[in-house]
C-alpha positions, 0 to 999 in steps of 0.5 A, a space after each residue: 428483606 423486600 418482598 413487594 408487598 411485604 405480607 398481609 393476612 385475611 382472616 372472614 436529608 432532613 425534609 425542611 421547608 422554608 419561609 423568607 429564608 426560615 425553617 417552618 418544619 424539620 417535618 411537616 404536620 402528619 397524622 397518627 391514630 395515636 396511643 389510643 385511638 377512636 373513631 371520633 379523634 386522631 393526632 397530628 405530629 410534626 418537628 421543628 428546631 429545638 427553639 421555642 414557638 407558640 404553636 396553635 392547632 385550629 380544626 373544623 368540619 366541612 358542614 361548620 364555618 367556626 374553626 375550634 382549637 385542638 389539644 393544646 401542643 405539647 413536644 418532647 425533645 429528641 437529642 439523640 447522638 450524630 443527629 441535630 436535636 429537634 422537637 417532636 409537637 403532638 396535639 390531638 383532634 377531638 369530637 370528629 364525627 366518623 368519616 366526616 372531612 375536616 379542614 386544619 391549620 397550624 399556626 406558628 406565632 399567629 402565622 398560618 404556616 400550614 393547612 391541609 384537609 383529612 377526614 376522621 375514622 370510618 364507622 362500621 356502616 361505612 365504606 372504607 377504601 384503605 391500601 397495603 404497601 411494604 419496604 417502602 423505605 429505599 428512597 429511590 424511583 421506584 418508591 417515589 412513584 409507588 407514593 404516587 399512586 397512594 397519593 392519587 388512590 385517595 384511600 381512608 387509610 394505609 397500612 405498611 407491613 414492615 421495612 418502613 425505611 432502610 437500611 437499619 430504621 435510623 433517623 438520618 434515613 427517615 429523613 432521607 428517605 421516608 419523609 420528603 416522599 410520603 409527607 412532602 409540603 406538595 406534590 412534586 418530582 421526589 414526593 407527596 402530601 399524603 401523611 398529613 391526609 391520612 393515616 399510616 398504621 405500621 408494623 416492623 420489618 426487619 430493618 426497622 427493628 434489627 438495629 439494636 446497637 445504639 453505641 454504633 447506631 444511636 439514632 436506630 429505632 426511630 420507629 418508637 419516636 415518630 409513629 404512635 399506635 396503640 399501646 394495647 399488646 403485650 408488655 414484654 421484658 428486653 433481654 428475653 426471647 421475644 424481645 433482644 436487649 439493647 447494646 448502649 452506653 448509659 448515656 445512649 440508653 437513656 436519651 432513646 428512652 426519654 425519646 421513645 417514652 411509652 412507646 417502648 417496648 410496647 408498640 411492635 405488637 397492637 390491634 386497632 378496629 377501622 370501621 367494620 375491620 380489625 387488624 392485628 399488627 404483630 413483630 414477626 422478625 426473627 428474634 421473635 419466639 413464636 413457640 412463647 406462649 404467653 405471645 401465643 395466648 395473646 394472638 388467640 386472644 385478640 382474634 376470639 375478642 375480634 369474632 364479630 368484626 366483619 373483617 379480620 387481618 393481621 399484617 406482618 412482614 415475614 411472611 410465614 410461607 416464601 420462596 425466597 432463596 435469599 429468605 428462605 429460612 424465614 418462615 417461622 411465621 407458620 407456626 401461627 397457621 393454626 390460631 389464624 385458620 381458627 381466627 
């Protein structure tokens, strides 16, 4: 499905980089809001090779010249069929004050292999500048000059409503088409260092989410491997009318797992405040039952607990009203016009 921009709702080639010859990444540092997000800390992803390395995180404000260590790094190993086994590292920056800039480095076997400067969440009584961008994940031209434009907007934040990457959310095309052009080492013809500057938040769109053959694909739903946001929504059950069940051989099966860890099944469905925003990110492919009321219940509860943001906004990827000849029986998102108007 692409549609420009994909939808939102106001409510009042494995991207390698090399050091006299050696593999410093497989993917460069980039930022997540985490599991559990705060104003006062985010986390830093990266992957490399599956081969052991001492790997220190360094961080420190713009008003103090000490650098403190982060969280020490912990990594979780995706060995996932037809794909090289890598690691995935995870380490957290803590005690950030809201919206100030910050500096980090990560260090390999006391080598600085990377720097770079981010700024912690905004507070509610503070200006935000974030920016919206859909079906982002077609490698081609024209997304390379779409990230050029985020890049050079300087934004707090970015929210993608859906289609992350195409055709079918698996890790070869993520490494094709959606690393080396939004978290790029530098500025260059086929990409840019944005990731490891701010923050991307990301609902499924179809074609990250569709792909459930893991015996074809074994490396679809890479979506649930590399991005962490909160694990606040509801839990559902695979193999019910809101959550399709995985085709995969047992040996498939439980590599996505140890893979996907908490993130699975739960992430598809969250809401995260920035500053004096809510946002309510939601699954709107069309396996989803909207008429389920258990998923209704949780939407109008999430909004009636966000009644005292300043702003509301729900971002998804189908949107609930097209006129789309080649999308044109997708709009069962309209079904939760009513709970949004009373939003």
């Amino acid at each position: 499905m692409r549609y420009v921009v994909g939808f939102v709702l106001l409510l009042c080639c494995q991207c390698g980089y090399s050091q006299k010859g050696k593999l410093k990444f497989v993917v460069n540092p980039y930022l997540q809001v985490g599991y559990n997000p705060s104003q006062s800390s985010l986390k830093l992803l990266w992957q490399t090779e599956n081969l052991g390395a001492n790997w220190i995180v360094e961080y420190k404000s713009e008003k103090k010249s000490d650098w403190i260590k982060s969280i020490t790094p912990e990594f979780k190993i995706i060995n996932i069929s037809g794909t090289p086994v890598h690691r995935l590292y995870e380490t957290e920056f803590t005690n950030l004050i809201p919206g100030e800039m910050f500096s980090y480095r990560v260090i390999k076997n006391d080598s600085i292999v990377f720097i770079s400067q981010a700024h912690a969440a905004k507070a509610k009584n503070q200006d935000q500048n974030f920016i919206v961008f859909g079906d982002i994940g077609a490698g081609s031209t024209d997304a390379i000059n779409i990230a050029k434009g985020v890049y050079n907007a300087k934004a707090d934040i970015a929210f993608i409503p859906g289609d992350i990457v195409y055709d079918n959310g698996l890790i070869r095309e993520y490494n094709r088409r959606f690393w080396p052009i939004y978290n790029a080492d530098t500025s260059n013809e086929y990409g840019f260092p944005i990731m490891s500057k701010i923050p991307f938040v990301a609902a499924v769109g179809n074609h990250d989410a569709d792909t459930r053959n893991l015996n074809k694909y074994p490396d679809a739903l890479a979506y649930y491997y590399y991005w962490q946001q909160p694990l606040n929504g509801p839990l559902f059950q695979e193999g019910t009318n809101v959550l399709p069940a995985l085709i995969a051989s047992d040996e498939n099966r439980r590599a996505f797992l140890d893979a996907a860890g908490e993130a699975y099944p739960r992430m598809t469905n969250f809401s995260y405040d920035y500053g004096n925003a809510h946002w309510l990110v939601i699954d709107a492919d069309v396996y989803m039952d909207w008429t389920d009321k258990e998923l209704l219940d949780w939407v109008k509860s999430d909004l009636e607990k966000a009644k005292n943001a300043e702003w509301k906004f729900v971002l998804f990827h189908q949107p609930g009203f097209n006129s789309s000849k080649e999308h044109y029986e997708e709009q069962q998102m309209r079904l939760l016009s009513p709970i949004f108007e009373a939003g």
